[in-house]
N, C-alpha and C positions, 0 to 999 in steps of 0.2 A: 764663661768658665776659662781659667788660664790652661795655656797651652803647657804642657809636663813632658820635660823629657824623658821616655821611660829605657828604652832599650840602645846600648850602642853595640854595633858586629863591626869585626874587622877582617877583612880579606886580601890578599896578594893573586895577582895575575901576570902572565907573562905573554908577548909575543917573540918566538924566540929568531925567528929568521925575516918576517914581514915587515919589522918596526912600524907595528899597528896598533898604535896606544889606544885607540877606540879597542879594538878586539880585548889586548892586555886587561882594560877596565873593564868591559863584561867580565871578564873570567874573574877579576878581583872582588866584585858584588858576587857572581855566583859562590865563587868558595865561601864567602861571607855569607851568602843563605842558604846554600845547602847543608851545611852542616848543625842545623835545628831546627824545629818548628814550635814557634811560639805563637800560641794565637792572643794575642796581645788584645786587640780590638776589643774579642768576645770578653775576654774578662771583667773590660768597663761598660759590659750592655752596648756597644756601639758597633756602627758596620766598619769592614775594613778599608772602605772609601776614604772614611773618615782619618785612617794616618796619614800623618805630618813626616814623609821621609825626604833627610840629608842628607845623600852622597857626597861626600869630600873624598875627590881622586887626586891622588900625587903621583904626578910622572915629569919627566925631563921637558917633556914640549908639551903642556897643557893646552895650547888652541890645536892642538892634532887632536883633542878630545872629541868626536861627534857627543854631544849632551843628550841628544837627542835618541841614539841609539841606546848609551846606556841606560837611559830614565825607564826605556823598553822593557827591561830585563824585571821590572816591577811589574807584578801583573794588578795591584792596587794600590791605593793611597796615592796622597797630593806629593809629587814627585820631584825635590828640586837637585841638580846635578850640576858642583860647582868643581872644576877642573885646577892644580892649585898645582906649584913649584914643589917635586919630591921623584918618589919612585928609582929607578936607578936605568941607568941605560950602560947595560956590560958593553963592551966591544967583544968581538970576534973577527980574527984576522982574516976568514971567507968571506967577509959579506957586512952588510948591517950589523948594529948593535941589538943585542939582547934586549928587550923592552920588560921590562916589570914593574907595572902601576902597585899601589896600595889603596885601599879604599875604607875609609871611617862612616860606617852608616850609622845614623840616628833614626829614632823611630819616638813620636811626639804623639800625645791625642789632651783634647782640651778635657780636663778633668778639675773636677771640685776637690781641692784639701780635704785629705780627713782628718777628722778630729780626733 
């Protein structure tokens, strides 16, 4: 069956005093999933194991990404988290810069064309 992209969410996160671009991208998937629930799987008869999710995070320093931690914030589906050139880094004249990732999530399941 080919693979369908069904669903794209977008989210914004910040870390505002830590510059914790891992933290900042949790909170940008979260704002991206808490704000719906879609049961996406159930609709094509399939389990939720079975999505296909693409994290695409954009921040200032993408290897400050753990992928690891945000892939977490999934509590199912095949989980890939790719770190990418974006997000904004404020400055503030106390301390560290303002950290705010953005994150483009895709949500994929292999499904038959209909006719």
């Amino acid at each position: 069956m080919p693979v369908k992209r069904l669903l794209t969410e977008f989210g914004m996160g910040s870390s505002l005093r830590r510059e914790d671009y891992t933290e900042a991208a949790i909170r940008a998937c979260k704002d991206a999933l808490w704000h719906n629930s879609i049961n996406l799987a159930e609709l094509f008869g399939q389990d939720k194991a079975n999505m296909i999710i693409t994290v695409e995070v954009g921040v200032a320093k993408p290897d400050k990404v753990d992928i690891t931690k945000v892939a977490a914030v999934f509590p199912y589906g095949q989980v890939t988290v790719t770190p990418t050139m974006g997000g904004l880094n404020a400055p503030r004249p106390d301390g560290p810069p303002t950290v705010m990732a953005n994150v483009a999530i895709s949500v994929a399941l292999n499904v038959e064309a209909q006719s």
